[in-house]
mmCIF file of the N, C-alpha and C atoms, coordinates in Angstrom:
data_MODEL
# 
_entry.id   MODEL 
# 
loop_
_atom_site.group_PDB 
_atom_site.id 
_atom_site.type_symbol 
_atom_site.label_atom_id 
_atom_site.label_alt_id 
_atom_site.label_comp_id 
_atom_site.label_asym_id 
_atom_site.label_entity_id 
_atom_site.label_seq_id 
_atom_site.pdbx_PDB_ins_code 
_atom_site.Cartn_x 
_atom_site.Cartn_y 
_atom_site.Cartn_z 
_atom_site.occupancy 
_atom_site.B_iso_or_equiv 
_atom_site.pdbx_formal_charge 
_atom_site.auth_seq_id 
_atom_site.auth_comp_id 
_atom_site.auth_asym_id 
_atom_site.auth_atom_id 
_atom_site.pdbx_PDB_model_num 
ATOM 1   N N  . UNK A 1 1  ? 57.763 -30.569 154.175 1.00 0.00 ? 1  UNK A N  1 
ATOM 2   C CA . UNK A 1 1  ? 58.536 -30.872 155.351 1.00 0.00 ? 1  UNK A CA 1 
ATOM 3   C C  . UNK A 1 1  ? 59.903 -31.471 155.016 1.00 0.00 ? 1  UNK A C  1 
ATOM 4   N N  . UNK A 1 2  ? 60.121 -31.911 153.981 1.00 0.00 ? 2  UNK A N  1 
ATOM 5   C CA . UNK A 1 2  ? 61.582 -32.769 153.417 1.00 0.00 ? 2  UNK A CA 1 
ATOM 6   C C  . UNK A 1 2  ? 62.742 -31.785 153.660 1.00 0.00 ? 2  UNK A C  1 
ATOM 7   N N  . UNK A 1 3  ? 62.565 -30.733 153.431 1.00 0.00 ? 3  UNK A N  1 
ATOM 8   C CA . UNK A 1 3  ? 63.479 -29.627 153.481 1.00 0.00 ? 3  UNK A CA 1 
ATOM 9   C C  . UNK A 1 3  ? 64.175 -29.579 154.930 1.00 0.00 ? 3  UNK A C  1 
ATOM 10  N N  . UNK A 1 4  ? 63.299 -29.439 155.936 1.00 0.00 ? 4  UNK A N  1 
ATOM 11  C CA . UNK A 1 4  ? 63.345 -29.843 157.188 1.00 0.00 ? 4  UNK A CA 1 
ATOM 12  C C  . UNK A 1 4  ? 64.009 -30.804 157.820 1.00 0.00 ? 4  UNK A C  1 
ATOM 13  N N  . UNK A 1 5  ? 64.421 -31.849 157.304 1.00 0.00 ? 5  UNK A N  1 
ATOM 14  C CA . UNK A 1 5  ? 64.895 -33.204 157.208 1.00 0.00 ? 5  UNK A CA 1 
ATOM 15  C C  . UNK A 1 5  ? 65.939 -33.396 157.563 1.00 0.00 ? 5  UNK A C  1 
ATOM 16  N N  . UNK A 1 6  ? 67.124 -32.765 156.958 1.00 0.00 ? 6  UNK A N  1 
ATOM 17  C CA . UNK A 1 6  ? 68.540 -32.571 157.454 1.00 0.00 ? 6  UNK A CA 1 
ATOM 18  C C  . UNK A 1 6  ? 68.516 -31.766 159.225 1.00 0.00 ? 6  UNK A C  1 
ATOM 19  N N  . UNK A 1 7  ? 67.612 -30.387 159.172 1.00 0.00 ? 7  UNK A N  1 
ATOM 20  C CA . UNK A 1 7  ? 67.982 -30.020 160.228 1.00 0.00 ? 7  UNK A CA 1 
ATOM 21  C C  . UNK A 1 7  ? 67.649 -31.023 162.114 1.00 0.00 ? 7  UNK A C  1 
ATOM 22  N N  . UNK A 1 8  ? 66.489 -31.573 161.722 1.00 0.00 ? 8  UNK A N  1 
ATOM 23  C CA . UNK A 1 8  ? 65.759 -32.415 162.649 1.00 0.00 ? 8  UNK A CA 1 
ATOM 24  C C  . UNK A 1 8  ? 66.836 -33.595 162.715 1.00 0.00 ? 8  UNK A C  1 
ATOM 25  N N  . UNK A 1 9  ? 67.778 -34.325 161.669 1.00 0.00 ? 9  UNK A N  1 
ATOM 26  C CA . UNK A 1 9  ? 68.425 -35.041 162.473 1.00 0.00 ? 9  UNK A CA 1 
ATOM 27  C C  . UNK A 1 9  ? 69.890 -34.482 163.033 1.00 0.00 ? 9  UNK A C  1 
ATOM 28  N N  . UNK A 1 10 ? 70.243 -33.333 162.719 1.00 0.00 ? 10 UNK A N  1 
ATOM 29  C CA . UNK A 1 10 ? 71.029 -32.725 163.005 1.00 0.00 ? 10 UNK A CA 1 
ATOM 30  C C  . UNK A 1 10 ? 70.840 -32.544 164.898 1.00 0.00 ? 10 UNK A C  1 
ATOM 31  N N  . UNK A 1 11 ? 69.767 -31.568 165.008 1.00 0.00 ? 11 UNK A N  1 
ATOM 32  C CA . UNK A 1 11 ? 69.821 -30.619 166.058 1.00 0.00 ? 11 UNK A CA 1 
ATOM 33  C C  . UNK A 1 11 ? 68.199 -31.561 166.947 1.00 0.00 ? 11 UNK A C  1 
ATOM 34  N N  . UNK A 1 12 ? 67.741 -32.111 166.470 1.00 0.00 ? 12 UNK A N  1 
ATOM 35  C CA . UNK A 1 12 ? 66.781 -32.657 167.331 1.00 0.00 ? 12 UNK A CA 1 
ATOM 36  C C  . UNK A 1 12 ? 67.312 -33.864 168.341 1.00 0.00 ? 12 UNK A C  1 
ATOM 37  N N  . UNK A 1 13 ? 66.208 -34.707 168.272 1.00 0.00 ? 13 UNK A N  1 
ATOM 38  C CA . UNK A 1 13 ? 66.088 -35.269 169.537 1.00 0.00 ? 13 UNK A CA 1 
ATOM 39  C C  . UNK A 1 13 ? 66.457 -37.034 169.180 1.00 0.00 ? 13 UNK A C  1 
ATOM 40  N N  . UNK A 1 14 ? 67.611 -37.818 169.562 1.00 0.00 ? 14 UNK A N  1 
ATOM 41  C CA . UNK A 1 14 ? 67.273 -39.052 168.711 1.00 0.00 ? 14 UNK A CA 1 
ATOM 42  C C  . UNK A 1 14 ? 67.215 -40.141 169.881 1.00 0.00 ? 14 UNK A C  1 
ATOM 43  N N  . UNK A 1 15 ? 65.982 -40.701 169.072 1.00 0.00 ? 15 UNK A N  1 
ATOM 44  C CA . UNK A 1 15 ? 65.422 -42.282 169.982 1.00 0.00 ? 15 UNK A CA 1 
ATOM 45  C C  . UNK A 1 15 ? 66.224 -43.642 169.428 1.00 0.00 ? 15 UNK A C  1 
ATOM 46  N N  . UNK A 1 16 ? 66.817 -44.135 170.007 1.00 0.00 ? 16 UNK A N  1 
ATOM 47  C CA . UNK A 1 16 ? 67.027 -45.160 169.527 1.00 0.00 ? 16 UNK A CA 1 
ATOM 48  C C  . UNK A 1 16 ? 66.435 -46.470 169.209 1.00 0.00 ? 16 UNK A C  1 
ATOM 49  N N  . UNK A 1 17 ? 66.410 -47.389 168.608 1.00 0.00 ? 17 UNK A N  1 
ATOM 50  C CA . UNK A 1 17 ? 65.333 -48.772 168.689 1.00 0.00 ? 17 UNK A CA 1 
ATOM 51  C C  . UNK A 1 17 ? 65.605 -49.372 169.524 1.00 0.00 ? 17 UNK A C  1 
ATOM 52  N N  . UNK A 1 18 ? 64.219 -49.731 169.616 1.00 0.00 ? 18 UNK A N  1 
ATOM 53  C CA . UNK A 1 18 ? 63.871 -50.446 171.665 1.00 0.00 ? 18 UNK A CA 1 
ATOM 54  C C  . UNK A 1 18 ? 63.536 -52.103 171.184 1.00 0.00 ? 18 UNK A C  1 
ATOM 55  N N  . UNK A 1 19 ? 63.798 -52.620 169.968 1.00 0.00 ? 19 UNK A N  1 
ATOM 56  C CA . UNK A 1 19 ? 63.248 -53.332 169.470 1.00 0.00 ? 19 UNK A CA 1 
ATOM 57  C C  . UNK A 1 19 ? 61.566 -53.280 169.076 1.00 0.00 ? 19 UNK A C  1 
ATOM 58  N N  . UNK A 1 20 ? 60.853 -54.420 168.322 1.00 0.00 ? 20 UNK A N  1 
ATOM 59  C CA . UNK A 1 20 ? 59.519 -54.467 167.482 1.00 0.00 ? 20 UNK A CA 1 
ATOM 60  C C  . UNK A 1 20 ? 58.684 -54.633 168.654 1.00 0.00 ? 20 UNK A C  1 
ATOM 61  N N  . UNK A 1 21 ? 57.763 -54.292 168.555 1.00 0.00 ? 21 UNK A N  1 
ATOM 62  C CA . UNK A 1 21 ? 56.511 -54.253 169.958 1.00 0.00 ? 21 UNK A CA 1 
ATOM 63  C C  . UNK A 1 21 ? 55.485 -55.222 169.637 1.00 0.00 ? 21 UNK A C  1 
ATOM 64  N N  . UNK A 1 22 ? 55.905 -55.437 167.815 1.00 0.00 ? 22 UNK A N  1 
ATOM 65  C CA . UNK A 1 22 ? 54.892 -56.365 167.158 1.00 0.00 ? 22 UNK A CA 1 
ATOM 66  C C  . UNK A 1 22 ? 55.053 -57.339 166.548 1.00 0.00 ? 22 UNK A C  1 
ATOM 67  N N  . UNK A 1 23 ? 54.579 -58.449 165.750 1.00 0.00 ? 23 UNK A N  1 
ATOM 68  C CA . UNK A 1 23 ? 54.942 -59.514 164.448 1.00 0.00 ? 23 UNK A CA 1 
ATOM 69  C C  . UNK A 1 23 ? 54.872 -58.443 163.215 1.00 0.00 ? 23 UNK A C  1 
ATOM 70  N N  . UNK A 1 24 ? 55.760 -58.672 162.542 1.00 0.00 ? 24 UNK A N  1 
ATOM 71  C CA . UNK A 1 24 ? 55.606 -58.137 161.360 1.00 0.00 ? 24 UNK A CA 1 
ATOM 72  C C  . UNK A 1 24 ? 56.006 -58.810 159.709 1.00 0.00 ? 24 UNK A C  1 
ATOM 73  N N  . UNK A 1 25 ? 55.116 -58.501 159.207 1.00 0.00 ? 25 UNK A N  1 
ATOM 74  C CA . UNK A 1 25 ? 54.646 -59.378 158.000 1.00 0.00 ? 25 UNK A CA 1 
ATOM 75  C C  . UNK A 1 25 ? 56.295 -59.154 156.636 1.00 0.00 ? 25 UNK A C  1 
ATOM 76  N N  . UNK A 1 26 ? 56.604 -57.534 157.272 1.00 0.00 ? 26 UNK A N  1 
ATOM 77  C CA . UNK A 1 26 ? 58.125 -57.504 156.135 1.00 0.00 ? 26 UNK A CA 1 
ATOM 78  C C  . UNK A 1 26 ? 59.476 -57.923 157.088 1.00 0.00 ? 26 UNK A C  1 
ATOM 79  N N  . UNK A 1 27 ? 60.320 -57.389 156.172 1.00 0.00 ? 27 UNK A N  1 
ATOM 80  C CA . UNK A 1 27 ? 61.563 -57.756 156.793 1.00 0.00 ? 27 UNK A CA 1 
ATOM 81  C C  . UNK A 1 27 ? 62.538 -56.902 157.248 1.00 0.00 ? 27 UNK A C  1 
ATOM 82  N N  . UNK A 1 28 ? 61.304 -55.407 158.033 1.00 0.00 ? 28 UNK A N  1 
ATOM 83  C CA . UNK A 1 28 ? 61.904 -54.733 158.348 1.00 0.00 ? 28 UNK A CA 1 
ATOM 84  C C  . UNK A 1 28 ? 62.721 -55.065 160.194 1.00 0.00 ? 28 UNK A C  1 
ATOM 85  N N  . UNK A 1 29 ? 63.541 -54.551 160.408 1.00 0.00 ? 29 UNK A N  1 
ATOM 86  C CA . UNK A 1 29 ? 64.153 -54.734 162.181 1.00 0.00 ? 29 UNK A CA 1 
ATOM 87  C C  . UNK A 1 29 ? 63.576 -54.202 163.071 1.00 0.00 ? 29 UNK A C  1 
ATOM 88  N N  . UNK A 1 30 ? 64.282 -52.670 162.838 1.00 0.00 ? 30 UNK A N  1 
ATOM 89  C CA . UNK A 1 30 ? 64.462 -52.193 163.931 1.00 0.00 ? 30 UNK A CA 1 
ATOM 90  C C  . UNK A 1 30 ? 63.928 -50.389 162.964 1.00 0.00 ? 30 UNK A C  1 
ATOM 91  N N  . UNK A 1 31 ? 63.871 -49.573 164.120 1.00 0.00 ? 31 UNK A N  1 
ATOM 92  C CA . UNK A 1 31 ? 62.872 -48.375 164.302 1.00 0.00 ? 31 UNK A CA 1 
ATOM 93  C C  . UNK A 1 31 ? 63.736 -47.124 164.420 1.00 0.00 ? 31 UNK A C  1 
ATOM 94  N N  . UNK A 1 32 ? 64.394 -46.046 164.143 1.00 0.00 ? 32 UNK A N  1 
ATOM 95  C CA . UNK A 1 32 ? 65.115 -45.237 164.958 1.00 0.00 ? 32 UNK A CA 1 
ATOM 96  C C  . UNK A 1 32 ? 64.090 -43.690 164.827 1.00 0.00 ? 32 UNK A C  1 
ATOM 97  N N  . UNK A 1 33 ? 63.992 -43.335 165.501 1.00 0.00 ? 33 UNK A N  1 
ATOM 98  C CA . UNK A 1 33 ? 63.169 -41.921 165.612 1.00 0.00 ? 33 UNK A CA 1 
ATOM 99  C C  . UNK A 1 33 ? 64.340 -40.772 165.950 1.00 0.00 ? 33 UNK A C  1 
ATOM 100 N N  . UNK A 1 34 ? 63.502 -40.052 165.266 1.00 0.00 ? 34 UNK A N  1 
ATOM 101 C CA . UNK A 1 34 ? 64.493 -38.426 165.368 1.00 0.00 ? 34 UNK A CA 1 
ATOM 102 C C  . UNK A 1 34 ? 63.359 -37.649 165.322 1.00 0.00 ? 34 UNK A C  1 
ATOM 103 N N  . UNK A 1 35 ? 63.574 -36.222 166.766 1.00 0.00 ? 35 UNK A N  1 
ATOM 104 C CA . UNK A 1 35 ? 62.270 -35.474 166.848 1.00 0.00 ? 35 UNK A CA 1 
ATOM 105 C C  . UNK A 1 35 ? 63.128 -34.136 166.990 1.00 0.00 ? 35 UNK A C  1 
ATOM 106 N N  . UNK A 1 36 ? 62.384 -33.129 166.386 1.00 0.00 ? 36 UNK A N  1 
ATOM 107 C CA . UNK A 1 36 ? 62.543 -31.608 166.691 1.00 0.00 ? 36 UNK A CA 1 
ATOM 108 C C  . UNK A 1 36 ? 61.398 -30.978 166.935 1.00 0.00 ? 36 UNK A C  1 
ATOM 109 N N  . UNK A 1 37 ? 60.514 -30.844 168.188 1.00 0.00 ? 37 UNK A N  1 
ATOM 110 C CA . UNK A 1 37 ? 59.653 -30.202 168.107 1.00 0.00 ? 37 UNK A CA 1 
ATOM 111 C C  . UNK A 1 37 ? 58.466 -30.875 168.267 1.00 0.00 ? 37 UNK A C  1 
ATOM 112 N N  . UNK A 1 38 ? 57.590 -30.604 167.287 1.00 0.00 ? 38 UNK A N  1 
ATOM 113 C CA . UNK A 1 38 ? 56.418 -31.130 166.721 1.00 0.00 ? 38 UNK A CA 1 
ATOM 114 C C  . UNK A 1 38 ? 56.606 -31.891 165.595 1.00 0.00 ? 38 UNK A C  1 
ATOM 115 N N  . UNK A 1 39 ? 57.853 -32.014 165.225 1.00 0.00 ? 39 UNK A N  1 
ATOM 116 C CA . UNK A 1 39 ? 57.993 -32.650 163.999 1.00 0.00 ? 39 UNK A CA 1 
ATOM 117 C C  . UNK A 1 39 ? 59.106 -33.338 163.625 1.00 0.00 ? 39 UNK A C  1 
ATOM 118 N N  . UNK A 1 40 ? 58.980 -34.807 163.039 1.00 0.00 ? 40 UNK A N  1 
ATOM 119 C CA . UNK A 1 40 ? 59.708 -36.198 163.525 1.00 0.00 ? 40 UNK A CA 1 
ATOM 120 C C  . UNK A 1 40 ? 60.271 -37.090 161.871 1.00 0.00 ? 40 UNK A C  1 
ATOM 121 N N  . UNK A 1 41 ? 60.970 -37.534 162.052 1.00 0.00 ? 41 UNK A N  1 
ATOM 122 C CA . UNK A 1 41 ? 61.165 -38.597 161.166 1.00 0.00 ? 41 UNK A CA 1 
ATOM 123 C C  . UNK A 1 41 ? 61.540 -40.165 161.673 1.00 0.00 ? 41 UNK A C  1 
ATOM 124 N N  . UNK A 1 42 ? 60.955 -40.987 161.093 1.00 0.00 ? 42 UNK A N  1 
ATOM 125 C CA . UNK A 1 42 ? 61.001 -42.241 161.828 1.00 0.00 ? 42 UNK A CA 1 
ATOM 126 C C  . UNK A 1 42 ? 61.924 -42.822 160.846 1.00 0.00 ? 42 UNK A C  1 
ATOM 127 N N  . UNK A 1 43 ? 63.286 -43.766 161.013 1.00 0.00 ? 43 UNK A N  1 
ATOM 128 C CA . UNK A 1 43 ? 64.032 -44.613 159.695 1.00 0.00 ? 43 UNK A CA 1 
ATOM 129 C C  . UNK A 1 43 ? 63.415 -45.796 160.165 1.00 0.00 ? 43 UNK A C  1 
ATOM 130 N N  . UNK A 1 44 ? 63.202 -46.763 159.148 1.00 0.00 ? 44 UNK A N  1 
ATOM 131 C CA . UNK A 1 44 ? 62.686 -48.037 159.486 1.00 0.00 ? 44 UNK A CA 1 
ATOM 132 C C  . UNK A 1 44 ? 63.933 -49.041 158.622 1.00 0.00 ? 44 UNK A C  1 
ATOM 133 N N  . UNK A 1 45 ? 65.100 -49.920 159.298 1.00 0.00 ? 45 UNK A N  1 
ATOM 134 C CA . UNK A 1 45 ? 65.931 -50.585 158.644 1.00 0.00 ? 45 UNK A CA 1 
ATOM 135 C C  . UNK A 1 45 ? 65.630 -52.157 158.911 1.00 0.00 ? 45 UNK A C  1 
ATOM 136 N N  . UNK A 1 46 ? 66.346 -52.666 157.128 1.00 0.00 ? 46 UNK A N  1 
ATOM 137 C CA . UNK A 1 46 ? 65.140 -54.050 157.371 1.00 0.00 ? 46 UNK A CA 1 
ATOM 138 C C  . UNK A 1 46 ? 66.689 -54.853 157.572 1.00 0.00 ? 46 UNK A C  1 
ATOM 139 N N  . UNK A 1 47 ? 66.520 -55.935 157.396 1.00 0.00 ? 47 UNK A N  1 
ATOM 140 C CA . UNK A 1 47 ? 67.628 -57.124 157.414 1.00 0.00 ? 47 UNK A CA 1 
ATOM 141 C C  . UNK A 1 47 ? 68.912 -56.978 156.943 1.00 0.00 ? 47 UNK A C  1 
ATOM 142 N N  . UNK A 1 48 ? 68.767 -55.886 155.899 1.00 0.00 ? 48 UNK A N  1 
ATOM 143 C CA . UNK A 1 48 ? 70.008 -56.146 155.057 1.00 0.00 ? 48 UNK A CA 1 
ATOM 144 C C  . UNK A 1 48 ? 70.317 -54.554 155.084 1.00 0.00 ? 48 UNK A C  1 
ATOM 145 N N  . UNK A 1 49 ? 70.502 -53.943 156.137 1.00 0.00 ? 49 UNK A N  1 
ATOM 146 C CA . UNK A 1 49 ? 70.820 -52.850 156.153 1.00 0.00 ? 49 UNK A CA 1 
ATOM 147 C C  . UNK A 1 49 ? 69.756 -51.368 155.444 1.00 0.00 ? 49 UNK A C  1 
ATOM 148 N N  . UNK A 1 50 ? 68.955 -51.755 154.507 1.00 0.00 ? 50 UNK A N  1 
ATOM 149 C CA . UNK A 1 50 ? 68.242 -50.471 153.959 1.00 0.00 ? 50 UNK A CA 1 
ATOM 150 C C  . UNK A 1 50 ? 67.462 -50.032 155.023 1.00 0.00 ? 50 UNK A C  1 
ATOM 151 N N  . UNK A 1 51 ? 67.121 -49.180 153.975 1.00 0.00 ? 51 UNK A N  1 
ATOM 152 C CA . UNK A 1 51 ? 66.643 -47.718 155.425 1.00 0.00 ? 51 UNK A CA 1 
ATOM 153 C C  . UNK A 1 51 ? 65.364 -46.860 154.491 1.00 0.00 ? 51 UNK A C  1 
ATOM 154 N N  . UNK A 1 52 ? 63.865 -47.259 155.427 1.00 0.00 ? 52 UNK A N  1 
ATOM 155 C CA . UNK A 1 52 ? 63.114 -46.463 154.539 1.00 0.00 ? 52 UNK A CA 1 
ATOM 156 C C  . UNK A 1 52 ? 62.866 -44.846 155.678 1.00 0.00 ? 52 UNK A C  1 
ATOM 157 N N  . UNK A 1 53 ? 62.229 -44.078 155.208 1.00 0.00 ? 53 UNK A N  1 
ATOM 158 C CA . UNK A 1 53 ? 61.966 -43.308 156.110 1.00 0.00 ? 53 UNK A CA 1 
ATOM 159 C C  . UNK A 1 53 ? 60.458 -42.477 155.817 1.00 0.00 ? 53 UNK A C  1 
ATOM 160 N N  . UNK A 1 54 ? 60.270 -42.066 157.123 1.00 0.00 ? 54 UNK A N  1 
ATOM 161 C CA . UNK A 1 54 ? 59.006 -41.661 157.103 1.00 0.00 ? 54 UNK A CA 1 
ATOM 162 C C  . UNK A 1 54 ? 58.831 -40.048 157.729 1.00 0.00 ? 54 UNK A C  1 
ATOM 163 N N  . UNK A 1 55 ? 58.558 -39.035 157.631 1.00 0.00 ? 55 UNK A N  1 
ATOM 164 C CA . UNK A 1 55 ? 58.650 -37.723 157.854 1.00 0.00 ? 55 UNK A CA 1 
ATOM 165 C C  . UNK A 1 55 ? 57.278 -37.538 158.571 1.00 0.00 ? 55 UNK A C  1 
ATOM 166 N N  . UNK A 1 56 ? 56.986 -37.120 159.728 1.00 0.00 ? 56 UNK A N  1 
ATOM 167 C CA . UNK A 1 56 ? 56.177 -36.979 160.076 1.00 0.00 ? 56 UNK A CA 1 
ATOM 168 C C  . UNK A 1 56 ? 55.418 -35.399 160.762 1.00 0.00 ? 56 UNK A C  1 
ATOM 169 N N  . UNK A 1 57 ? 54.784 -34.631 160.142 1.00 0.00 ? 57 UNK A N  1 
ATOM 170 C CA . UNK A 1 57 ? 54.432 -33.185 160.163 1.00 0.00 ? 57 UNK A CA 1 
ATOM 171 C C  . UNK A 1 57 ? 53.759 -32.891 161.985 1.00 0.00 ? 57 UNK A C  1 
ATOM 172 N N  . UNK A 1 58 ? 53.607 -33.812 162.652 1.00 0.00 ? 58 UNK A N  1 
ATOM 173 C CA . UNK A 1 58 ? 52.605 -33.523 163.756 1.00 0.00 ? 58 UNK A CA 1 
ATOM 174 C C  . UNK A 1 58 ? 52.809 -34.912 164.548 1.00 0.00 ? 58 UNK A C  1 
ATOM 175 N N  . UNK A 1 59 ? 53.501 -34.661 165.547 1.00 0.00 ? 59 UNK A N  1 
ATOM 176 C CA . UNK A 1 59 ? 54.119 -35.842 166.345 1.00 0.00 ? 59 UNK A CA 1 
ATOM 177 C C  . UNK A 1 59 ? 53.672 -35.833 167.258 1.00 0.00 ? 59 UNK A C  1 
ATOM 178 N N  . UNK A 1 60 ? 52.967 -34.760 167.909 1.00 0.00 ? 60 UNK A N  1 
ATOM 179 C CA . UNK A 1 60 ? 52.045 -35.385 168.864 1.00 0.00 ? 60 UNK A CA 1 
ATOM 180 C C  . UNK A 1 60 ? 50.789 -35.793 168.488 1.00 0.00 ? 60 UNK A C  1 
ATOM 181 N N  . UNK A 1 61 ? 50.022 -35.979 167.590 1.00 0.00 ? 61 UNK A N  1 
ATOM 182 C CA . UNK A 1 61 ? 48.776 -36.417 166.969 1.00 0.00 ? 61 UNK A CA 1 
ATOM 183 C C  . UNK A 1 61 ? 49.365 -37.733 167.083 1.00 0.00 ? 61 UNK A C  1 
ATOM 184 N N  . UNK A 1 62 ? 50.321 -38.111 166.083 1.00 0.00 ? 62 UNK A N  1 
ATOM 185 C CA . UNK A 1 62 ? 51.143 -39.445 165.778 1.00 0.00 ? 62 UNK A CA 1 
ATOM 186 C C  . UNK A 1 62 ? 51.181 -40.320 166.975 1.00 0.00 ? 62 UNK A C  1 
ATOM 187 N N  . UNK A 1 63 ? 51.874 -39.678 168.349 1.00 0.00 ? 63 UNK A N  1 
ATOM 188 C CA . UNK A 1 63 ? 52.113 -40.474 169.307 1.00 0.00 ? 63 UNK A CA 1 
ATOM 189 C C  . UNK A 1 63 ? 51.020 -40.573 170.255 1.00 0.00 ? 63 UNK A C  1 
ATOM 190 N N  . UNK A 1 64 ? 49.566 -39.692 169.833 1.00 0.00 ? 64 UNK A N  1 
ATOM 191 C CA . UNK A 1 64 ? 48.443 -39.820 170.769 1.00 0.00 ? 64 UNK A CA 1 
ATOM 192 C C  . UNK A 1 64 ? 47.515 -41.018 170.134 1.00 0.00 ? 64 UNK A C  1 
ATOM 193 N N  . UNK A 1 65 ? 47.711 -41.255 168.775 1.00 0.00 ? 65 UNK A N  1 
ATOM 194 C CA . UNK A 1 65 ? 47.253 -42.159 168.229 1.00 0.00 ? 65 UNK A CA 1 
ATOM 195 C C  . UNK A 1 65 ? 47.968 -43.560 167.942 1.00 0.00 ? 65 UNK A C  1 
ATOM 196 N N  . UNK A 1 66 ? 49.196 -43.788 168.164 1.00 0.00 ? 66 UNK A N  1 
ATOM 197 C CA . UNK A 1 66 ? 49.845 -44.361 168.311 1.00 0.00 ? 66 UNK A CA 1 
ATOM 198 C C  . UNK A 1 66 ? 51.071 -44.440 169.758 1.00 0.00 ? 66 UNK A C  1 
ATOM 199 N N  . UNK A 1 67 ? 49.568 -44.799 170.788 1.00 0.00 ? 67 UNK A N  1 
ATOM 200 C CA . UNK A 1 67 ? 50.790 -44.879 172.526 1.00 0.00 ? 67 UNK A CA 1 
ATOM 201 C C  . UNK A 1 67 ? 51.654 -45.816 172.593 1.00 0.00 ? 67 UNK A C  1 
ATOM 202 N N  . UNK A 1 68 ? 51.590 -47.178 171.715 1.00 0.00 ? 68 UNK A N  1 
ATOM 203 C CA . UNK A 1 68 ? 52.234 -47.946 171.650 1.00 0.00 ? 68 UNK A CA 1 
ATOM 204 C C  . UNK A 1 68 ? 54.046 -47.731 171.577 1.00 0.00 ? 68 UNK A C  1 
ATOM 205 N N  . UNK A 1 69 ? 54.065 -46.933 170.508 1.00 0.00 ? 69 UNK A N  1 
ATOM 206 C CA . UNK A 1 69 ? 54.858 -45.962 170.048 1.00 0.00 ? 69 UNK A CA 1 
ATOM 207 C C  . UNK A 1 69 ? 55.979 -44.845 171.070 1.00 0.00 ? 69 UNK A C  1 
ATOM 208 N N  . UNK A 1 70 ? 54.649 -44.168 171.585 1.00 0.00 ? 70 UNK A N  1 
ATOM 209 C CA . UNK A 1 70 ? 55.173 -43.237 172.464 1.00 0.00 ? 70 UNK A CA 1 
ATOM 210 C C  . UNK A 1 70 ? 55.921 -44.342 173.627 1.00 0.00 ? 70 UNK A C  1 
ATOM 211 N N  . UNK A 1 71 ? 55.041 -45.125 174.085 1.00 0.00 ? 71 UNK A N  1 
ATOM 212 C CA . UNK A 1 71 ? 55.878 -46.074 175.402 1.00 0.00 ? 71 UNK A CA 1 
ATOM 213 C C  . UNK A 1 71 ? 57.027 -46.560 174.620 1.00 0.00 ? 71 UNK A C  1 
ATOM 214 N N  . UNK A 1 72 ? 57.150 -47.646 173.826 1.00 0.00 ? 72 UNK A N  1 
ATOM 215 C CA . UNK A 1 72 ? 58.110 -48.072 173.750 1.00 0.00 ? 72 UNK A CA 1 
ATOM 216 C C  . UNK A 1 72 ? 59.929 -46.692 173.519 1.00 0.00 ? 72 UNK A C  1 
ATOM 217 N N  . UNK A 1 73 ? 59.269 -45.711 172.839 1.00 0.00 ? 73 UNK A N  1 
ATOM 218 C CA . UNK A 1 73 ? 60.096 -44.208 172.987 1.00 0.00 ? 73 UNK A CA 1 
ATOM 219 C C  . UNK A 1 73 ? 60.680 -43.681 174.031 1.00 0.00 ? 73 UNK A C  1 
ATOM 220 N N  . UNK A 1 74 ? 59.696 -44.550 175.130 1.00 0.00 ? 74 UNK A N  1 
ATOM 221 C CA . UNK A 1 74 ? 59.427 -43.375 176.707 1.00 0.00 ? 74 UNK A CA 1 
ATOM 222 C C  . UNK A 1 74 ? 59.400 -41.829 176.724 1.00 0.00 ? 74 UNK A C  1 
ATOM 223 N N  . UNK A 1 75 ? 58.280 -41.690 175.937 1.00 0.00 ? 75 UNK A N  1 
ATOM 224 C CA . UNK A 1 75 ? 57.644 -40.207 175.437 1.00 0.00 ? 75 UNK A CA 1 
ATOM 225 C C  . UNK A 1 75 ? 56.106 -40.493 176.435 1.00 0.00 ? 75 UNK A C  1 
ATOM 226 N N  . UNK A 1 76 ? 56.437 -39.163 177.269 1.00 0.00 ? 76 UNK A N  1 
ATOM 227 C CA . UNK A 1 76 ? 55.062 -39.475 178.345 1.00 0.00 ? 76 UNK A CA 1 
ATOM 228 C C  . UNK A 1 76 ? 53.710 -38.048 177.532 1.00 0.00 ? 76 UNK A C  1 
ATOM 229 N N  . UNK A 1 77 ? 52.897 -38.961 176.911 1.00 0.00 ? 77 UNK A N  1 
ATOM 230 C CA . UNK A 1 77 ? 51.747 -38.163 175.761 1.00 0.00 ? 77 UNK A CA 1 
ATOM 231 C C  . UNK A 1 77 ? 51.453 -37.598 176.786 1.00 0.00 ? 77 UNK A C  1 
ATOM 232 N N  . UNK A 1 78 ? 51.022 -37.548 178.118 1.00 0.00 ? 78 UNK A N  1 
ATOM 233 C CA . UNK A 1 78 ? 50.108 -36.759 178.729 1.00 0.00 ? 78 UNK A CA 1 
ATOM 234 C C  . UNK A 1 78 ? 50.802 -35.370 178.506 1.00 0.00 ? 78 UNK A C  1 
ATOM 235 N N  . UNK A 1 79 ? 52.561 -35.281 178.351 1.00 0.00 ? 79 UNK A N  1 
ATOM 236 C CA . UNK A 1 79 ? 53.094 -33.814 178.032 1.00 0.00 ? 79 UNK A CA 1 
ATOM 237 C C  . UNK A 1 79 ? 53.246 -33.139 177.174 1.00 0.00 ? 79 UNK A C  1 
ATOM 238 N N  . UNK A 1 80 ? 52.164 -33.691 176.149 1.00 0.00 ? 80 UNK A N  1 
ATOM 239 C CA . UNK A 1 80 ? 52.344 -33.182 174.889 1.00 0.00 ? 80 UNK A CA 1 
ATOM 240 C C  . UNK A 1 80 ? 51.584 -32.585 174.228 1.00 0.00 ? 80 UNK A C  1 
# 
């Protein structure tokens, strides 16, 4: 799916961070999502600007198992 990567933040769909929904144990911030499709990459940036990222093959599995997610997105799972 990496290959994929450039085009999804290009031409997909981008969420911005809604802020943390949770406590969290690192020192990451804030969340930004980018979707094309069925298939997503999440950046996760911590305090000091870095940026990890996460590629995700099946985004509606992701956001049916994670609604937390989908709400804070305002991604309504029942349409997915």
């Amino acid at each position: 799916m990496l290959p994929d990567v450039p085009d999804i933040y290009a031409t997909g769909t981008y969420y911005p961070p809604r802020g943390l929904y949770k406590g969290r144990s690192d020192d990451l911030q804030q969340f930004h999502w980018f979707q094309k499709g069925n298939r997503g990459v999440q950046v996760a940036e911590d305090e000091t600007g870095r940026v990890l990222y996460n590629v995700n093959s099946n985004v509606a599995k992701y956001l049916v198992e994670h609604p937390e997610v989908a709400k804070r997105l305002g991604i309504d799972i029942s349409k997915l």
